[in-house]
N, C-alpha and C positions, 0 to 999 in steps of 0.2 A: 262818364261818357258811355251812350248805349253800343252796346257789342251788335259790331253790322257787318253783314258780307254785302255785295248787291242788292240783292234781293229783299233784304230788310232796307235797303239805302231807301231803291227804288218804291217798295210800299210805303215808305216814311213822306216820300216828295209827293205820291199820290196824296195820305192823309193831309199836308199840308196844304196842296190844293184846294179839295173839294171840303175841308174845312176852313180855310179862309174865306172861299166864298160862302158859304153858310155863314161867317163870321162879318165878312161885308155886307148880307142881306139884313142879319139879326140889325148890325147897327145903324145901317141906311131905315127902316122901320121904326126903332127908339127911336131915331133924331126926330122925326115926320111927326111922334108924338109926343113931342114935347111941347108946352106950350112957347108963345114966341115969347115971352121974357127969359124961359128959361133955355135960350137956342147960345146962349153967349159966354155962357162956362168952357170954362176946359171938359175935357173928357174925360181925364185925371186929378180932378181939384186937388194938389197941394201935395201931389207924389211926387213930381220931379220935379227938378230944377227948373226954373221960366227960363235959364240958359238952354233948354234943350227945346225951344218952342213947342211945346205940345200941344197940339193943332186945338181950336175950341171947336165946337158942334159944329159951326157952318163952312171951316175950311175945310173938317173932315169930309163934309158934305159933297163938297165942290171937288176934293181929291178922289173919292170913290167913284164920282158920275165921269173922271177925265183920266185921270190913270193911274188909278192902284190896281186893276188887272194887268197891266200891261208891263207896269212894275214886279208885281207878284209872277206871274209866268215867265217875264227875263231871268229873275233871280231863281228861282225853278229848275229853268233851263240850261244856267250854268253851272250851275252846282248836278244838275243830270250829267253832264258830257265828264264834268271833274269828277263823277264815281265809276265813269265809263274806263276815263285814264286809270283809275287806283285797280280796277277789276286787270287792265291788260297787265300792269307789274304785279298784280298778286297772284295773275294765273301763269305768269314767267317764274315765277319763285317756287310756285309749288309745281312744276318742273322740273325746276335745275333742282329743289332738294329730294327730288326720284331721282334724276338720272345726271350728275354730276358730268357726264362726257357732254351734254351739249353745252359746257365751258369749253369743250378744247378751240385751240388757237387763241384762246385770251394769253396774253402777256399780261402779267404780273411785276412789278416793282413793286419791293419790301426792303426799306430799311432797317439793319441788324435793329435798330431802336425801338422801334413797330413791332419788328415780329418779337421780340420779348416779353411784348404787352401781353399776347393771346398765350394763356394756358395750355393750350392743346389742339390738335389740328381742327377739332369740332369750332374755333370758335373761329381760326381763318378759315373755312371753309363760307361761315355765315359772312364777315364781312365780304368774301370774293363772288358772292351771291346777290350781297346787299347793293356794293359797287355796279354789277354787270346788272341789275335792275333799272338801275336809276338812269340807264341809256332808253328807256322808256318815257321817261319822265320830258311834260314838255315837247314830245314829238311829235310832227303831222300823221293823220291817219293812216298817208300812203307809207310812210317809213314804220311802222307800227306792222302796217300787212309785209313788212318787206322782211323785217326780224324775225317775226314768227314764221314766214315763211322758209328764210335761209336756218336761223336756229332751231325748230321744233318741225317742222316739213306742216304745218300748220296752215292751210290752203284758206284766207278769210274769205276771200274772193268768192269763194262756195256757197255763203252765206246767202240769200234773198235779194238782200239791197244794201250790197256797201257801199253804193254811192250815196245813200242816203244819209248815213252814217258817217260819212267824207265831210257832203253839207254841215252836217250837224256841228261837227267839228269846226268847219271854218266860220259858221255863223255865231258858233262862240266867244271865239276870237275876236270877230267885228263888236257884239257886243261888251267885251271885256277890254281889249285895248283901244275898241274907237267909239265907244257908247252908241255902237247899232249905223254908224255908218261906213254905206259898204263904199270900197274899193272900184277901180274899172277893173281889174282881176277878177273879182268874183263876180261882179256885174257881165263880166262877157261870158263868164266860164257855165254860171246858170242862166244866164239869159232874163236877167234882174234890173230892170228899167228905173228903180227909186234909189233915192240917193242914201235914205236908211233905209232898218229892216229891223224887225220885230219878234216876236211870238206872241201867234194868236192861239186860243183856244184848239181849233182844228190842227194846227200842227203839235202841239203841245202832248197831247193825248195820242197823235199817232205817234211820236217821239216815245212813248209810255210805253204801246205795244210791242214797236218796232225792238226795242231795246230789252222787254222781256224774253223776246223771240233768242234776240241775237244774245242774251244774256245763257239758252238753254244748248243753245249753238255751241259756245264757247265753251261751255261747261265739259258740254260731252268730248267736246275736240282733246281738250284739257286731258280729262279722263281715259280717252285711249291712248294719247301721250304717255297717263303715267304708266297704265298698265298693258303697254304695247307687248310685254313677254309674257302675259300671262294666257292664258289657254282657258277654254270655258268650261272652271271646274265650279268648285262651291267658294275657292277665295273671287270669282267673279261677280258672285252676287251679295258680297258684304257692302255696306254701308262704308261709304269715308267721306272724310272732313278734315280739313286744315287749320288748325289753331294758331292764334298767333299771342304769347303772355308776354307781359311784360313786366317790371317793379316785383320780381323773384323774391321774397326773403328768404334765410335761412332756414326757418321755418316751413317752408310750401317747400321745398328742395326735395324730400322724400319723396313726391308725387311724380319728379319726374324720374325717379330709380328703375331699369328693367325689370326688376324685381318686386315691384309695388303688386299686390294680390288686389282685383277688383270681383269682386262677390255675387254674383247674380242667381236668384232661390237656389242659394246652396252651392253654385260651379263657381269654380275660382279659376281665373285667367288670369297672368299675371300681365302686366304692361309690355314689357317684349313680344307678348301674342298678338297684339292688336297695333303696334306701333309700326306703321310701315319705313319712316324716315324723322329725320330730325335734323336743326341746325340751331345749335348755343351761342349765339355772341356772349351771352356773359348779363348784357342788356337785358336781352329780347329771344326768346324762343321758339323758334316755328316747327312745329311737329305735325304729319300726317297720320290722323288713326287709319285702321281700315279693318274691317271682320264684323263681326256681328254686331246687329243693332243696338240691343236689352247691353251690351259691354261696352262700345264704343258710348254709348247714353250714360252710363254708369259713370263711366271716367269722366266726363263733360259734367255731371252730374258733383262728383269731387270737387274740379278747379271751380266750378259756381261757387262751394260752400268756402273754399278758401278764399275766392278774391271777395264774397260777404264779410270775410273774418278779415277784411285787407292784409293781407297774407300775398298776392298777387294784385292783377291786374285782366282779366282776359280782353286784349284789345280784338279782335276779330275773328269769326268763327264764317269759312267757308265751306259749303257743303259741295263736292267733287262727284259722289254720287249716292243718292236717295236712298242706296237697297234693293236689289232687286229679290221681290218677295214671290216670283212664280215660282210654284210647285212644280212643274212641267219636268219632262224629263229634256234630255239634250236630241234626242231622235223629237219629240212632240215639237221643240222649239225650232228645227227643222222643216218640217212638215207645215205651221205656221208660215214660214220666210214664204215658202213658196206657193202655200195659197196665197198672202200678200201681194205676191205679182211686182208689176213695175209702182215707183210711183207716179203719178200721185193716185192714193191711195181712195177708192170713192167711199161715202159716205156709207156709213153701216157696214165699213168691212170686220170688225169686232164681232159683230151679233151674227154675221155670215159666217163668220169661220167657227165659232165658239160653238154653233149648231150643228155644225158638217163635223168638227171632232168630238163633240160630246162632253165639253169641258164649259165653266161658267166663264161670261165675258168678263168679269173682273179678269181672273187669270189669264185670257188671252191679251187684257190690258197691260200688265205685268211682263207677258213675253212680250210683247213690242217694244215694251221700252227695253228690255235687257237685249234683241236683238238688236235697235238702235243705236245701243254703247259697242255692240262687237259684230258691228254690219260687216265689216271687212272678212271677218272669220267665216259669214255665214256664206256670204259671196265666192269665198273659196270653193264652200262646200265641202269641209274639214271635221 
């Protein structure tokens, strides 16, 4: 199984797109030149079973001209909104394994039986993480904004267009419990006159944007969440990512030690420098790095060569924040905000500002994104 956060999900539905269609054209073209005796084969002479009808050249035909796009961008489109779901429990988990108090008022029931099971508090810790996730699971959009909202002060509504993303949600739904036909509910709520409902090409591809957009949104939101006490020193601009391994053997067990030396030309850091958080079920291990790139890279770099060795497993690797790599000082990153202005921000404000302080517009690229992740701080004027 390929190691995916979002963003790998999401470039993976794109390449499946615009290479089926390329894949639909290549074979709508073969069939056209074939001559007419040889139109009556299979497509597959003698691969599969003739229990699994395997279309011959003229019903493929006939199925490409009437609905294999319409097929291909439904299936597309739900498998989009299903990694949209997996993103909102994966960004509530690397959360709660920062900041453990936005558990409080959960009640807990534990059997003396149960709780004998876990080892050590580290592994109920991850089950009472893993349990309080799965109230995500399956939920309407609006209950979704309502959690983040009461749990993490997480404002979705902020976002551009969540009622887009509302739609998207309930049109998934139609598709997947009613094969695309809609409800008087959703018919009166959007003002939707047909009795089904589809994905066309134009919505499909705004669906793409929309959801990278909302995918950088969440991210950052995420990110000031985890690092809401921290102050704008040099652990602000390290690099972090959430791992997620699984199928541990005894073997790989030394890599997760605090004590594990990771070596970069010659500086040795060990695993407690760069490890922000962690939770063990015993299963499954969720750790957040955070610090420097070339170490954080390093350590990633290790569990690769162990889950090659099947030694592990790394089921998921999400990235919480990129690095920020400005050189700028914290007065320079200042002085930025407030050239910046209000937004929205016009066009060519980069090259405007980068010439007014005397520094190259890479780096003014660089401070905008790091004042982005601690807009709050700058807004203070602290």
């Amino acid at each position: 199984m390929a190691v995916t956060g979002f963003s790998a999900e999401l470039f993976s539905l794109k390449q499946l797109y615009f290479i089926s269609l390329k894949g639909q054209q290549l074979l709508s073209e073969h069939i056209k030149s074939l001559p007419e005796s040889g139109r009556e084969n299979d497509i597959f002479p003698g691969k599969y079973s003739p229990r699994m009808n395997v279309p011959h050249y003229l019903d493929a035909k006939s199925f490409i001209r009437s609905q294999y796009g319409s097929y291909l961008r439904e299936t597309i489109f739900v498998r989009l909104v299903s990694a949209l779901e997996v993103l909102f429990v994966d960004s509530a988990v690397t959360i709660f394994l920062s900041d453990k108090s936005a558990l409080r008022g959960r009640k807990i029931e534990l059997s003396s039986d149960l709780l004998s099971t876990y080892s050590d508090l580290d592994q109920l810790w991850a089950k009472i993480i893993k349990d309080e996730s799965r109230n995500l699971n399956g939920r309407r959009f609006s209950d979704i904004i309502d959690y983040y909202d009461k749990k993490f002060e997480i404002n979705i509504k902020k976002f551009e267009s969540p009622d887009v993303i509302e739609e998207m949600f309930e049109r998934r739904h139609l598709l997947v419990h009613a094969l695309g036909h809609t409800d008087e509910i959703y018919r009166m709520k959007h003002r939707y006159p047909h009795v089904t409902i589809g994905v066309d090409e134009e919505y499909l591809l705004k669906c793409f944007d929309l959801l990278e957009n909302f995918h950088e949104f969440l991210r950052r939101s995420v990110y000031k969440r985890v690092n809401k006490n921290n102050s704008l020193d040099e652990s602000s601009r390290h690099y972090q990512v959430r791992l997620r391994i699984g199928k541990i053997t005894s073997e790989a067990r030394s890599l997760f030690e605090p004590t594990l030396e990771i070596e970069v030309k010659k500086i040795r850091r060990r695993l407690a420098d760069i490890l922000k958080n962690k939770s063990d079920s015993g299963n499954e291990l969720s750790m957040v790095l955070s610090g420097e790139r070339s170490f954080v890279g390093k350590y990633i770099e290790l569990i690769k060569k162990a889950e090659f060795e099947n030694k592990l497993r790394l089921m998921s690797r999400d990235v919480i924040s990129r690095g920020h790599r400005t050189k700028l000082s914290n007065e320079t990153l200042h002085e930025i905000y407030k050239l910046l202005g209000p937004r929205p921000w016009k066009t060519g404000i980069s090259d405007e500002i980068a010439k007014k302080i005397g520094v190259s517009k890479t780096q003014v690229g660089y401070a905008i994104s790091l004042i982005l992740d601690y807009e709050e701080y700058f807004q203070d004027g602290t």
